[in-house]
C-alpha positions as CSV (number, residue, x, y, z in Angstrom):
1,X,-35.2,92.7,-28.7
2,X,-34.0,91.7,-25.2
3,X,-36.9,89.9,-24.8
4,X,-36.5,87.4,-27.9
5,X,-32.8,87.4,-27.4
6,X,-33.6,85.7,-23.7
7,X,-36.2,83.3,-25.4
8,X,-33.5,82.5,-28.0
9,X,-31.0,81.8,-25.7
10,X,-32.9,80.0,-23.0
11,X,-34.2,77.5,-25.8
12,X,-30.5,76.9,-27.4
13,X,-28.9,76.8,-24.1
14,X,-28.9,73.0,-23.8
15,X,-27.7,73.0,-27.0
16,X,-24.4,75.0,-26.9
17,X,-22.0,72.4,-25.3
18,X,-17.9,71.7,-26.1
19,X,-19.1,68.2,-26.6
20,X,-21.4,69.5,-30.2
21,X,-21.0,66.4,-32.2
22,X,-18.6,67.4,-35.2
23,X,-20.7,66.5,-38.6
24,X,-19.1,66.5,-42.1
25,X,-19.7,69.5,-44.5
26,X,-23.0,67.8,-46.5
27,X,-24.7,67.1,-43.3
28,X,-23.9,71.0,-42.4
29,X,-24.9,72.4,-45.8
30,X,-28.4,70.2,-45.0
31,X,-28.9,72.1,-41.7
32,X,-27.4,75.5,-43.5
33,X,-30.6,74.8,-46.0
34,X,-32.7,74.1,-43.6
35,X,-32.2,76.9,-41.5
36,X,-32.6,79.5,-44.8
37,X,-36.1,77.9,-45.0
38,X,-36.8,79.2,-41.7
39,X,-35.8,75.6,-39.8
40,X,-35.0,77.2,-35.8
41,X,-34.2,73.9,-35.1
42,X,-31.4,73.0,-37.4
43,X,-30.4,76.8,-36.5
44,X,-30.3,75.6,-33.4
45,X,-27.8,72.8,-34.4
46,X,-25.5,75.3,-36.1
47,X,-25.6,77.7,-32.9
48,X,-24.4,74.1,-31.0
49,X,-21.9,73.6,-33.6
50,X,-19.9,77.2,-34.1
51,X,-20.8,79.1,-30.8
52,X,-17.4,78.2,-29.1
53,X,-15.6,79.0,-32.3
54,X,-17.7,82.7,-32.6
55,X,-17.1,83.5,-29.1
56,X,-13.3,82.5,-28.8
57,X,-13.1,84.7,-31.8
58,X,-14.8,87.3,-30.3
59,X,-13.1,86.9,-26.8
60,X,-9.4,87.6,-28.6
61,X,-11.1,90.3,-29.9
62,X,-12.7,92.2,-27.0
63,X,-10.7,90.6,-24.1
64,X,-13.7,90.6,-21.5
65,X,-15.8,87.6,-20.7
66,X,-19.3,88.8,-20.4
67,X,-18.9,91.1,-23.1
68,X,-17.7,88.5,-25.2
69,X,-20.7,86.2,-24.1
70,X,-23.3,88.9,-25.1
71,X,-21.5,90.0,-27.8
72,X,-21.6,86.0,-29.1
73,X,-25.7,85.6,-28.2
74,X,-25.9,88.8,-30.3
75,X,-24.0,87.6,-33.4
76,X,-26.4,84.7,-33.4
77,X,-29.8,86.2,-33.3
78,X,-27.8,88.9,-36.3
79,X,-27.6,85.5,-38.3
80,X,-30.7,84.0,-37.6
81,X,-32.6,87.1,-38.7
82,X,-30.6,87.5,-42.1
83,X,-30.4,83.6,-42.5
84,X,-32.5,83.4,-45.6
85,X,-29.6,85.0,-47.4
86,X,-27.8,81.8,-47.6
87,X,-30.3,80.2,-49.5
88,X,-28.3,78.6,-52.5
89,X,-25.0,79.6,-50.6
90,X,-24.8,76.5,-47.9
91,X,-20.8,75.9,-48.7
92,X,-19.9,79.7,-47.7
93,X,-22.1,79.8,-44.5
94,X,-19.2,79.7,-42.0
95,X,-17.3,82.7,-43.5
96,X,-20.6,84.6,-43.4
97,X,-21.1,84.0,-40.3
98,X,-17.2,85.0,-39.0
99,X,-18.4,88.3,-41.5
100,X,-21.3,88.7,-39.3
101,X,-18.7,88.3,-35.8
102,X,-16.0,90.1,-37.8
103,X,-18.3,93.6,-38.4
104,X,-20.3,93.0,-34.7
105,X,-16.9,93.6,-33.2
106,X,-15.8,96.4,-35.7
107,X,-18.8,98.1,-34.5
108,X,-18.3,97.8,-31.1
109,X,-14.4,99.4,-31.3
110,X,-15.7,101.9,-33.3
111,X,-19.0,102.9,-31.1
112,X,-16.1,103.2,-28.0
113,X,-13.5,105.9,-28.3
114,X,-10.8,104.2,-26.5
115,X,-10.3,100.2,-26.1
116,X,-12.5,98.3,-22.9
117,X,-10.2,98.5,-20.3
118,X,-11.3,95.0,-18.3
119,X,-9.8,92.3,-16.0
120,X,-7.7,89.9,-18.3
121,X,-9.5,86.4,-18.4
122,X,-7.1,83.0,-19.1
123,X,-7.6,81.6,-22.7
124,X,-7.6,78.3,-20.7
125,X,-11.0,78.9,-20.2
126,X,-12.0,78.6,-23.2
127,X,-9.6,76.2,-24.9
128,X,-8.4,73.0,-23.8
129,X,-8.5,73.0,-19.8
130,X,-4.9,72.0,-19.7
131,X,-3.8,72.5,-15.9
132,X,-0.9,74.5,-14.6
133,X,0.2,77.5,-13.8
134,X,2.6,78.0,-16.5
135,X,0.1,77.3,-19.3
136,X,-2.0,80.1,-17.9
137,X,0.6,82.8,-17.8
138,X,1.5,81.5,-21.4
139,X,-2.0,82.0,-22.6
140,X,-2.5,85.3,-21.1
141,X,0.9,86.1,-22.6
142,X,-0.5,84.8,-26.3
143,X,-3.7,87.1,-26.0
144,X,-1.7,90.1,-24.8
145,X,0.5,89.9,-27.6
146,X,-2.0,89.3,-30.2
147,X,-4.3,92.0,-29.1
148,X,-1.4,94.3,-29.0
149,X,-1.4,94.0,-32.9
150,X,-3.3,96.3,-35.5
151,X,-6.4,95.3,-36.0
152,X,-5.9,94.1,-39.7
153,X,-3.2,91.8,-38.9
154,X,-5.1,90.6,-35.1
155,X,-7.9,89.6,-37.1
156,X,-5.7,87.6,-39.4
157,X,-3.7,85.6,-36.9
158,X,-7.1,84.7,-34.7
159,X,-8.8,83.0,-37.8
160,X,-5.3,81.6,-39.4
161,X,-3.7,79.7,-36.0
162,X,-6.6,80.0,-33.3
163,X,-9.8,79.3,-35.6
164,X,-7.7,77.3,-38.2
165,X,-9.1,78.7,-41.6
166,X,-7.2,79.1,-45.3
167,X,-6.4,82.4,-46.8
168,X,-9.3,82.2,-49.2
169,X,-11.6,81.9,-46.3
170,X,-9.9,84.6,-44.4
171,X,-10.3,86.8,-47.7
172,X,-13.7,86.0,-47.8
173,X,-14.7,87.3,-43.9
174,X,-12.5,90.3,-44.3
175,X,-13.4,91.4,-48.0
176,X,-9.7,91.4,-49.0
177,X,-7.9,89.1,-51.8
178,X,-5.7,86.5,-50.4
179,X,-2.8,88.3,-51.6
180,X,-3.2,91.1,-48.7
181,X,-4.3,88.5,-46.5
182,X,-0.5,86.8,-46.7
183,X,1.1,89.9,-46.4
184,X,-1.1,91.0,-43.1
185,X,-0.2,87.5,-41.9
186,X,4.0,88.1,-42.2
187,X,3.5,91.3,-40.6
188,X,2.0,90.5,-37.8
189,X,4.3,87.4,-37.5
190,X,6.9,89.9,-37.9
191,X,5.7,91.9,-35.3
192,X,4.8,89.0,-32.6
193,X,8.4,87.3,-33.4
194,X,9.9,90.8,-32.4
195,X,7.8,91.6,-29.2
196,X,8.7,87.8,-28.5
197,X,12.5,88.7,-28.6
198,X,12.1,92.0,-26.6
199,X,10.2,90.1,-24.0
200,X,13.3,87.3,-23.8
């Protein structure tokens, strides 16, 4: 397994760049179909296109860099392996794949008895590179906070305002109708809006 996760990475690592050129949902679906027929190449696309998005989700998650990085390169080979399953399904590939992310890190709290305890890493890292000071100790601030929350409602505000997906999406990665997903979502805003206040 190590050994084909290396090869995997080593021949997608040219490909995983901030700069991944953006393409509109039919060219995705193409590469999505591709990639069911067993395609590593337009795989190898996809990896290009989400792997910042999978492992800034899985960073707010876990809170550790290297972990996170693993963690990501895991997710991956996870989806490659069970990638014929989106035959047919090329629309819904990106909720499968934050379902795939989503139970990968639900695995990894549960095989651990207490939370990593690890040096805190800047989100600036993995953002925008903004510069400053300031924006730093507001970014460490943000992930403190939101990895304070339950686990329910942290998983809700990283793929609402940090990963930028709809209610119905949401539903779909975390098997819960959109109805719950609201109410998780005023919770936790509830609860960051009070630690905010305490904090003033």
């Amino acid at each position: 397994m190590k050994d084909s996760r290396n090869k995997y990475r080593e021949e997608n690592k040219s490909r995983a760049t901030p700069e991944a050129v953006a393409l509109d949902q039919t060219e995705i679906n193409k590469l999505v179909e591709r990639a069911a027929g067993g395609d590593f190449e337009a795989f190898g696309e996809l990896y290009s296109i989400y792997l910042d998005r999978i492992y800034r989700y899985v960073f707010y998650q876990i809170k550790d860099k290297m972990a996170a990085e693993d963690t990501t390169e895991e997710i991956f080979v996870k989806a490659w392996k069970a990638i014929d399953s989106c035959k047919g399904k090329e629309q819904t590939f990106l909720p499968w794949l934050y379902r795939i992310a989503h139970n990968y890190v639900i695995d990894i709290f549960r095989s651990k008895q207490k939370e990593l305890v690890v040096e805190m890493e800047t989100v600036a890292e993995i953002s925008d590179h903004r510069p400053g000071v300031e924006i730093e100790l507001e970014h460490q601030q943000l992930l403190d906070m939101i990895t304070s929350l339950p686990q329910n409602q942290r998983q809700v505000i990283i793929l609402k305002f940090i990963e930028g997906l709809d209610n119905r999406e949401i539903g779909q990665i975390m098997h819960k109708n959109q109805g719950a997903i609201r109410v998780l979502q005023m919770r936790a805003l509830a609860a960051l809006r009070q630690r905010l206040s305490r904090d003033k």
